[in-house]
Phi, psi and omega in degrees: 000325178296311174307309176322291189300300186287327147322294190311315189295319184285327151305316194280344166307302180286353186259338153322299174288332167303326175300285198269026160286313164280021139292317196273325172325289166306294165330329158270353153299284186310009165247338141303278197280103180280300215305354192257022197311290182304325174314323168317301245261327195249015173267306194260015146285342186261331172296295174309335171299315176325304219284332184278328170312302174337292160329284155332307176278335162321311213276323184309279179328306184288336156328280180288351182056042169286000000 
């Protein structure tokens, strides 16, 4: 159960710095391309739905011992 836990803290950990690396990421897109804001907004809204499903089924598989 500890491994379990300690698995969740360290994916949530990575996903903070992945976050707020791709944050300062987009932000220097939107200040290259402005005109293109939205296109932005919804491409790397769609890459985070990926990635927390992704994820999800990750913690789920290790859960469950699949």
């Amino acid at each position: 159960m500890i491994q379990v836990l300690s698995d969740i803290a360290l994916r949530l950990g990575l996903g903070l710095i992945l976050g707020a690396l791709l944050m300062i990421f987009i932000t220097i897109l939107e200040t290259a391309f402005y005109h293109h804001n939205k296109h932005i907004h919804v491409v790397v809204i769609a890459f985070l739905i990926g990635l927390i499903i992704y994820a999800l089924g990750d913690i789920a598989i290790d859960v469950l011992h699949i």
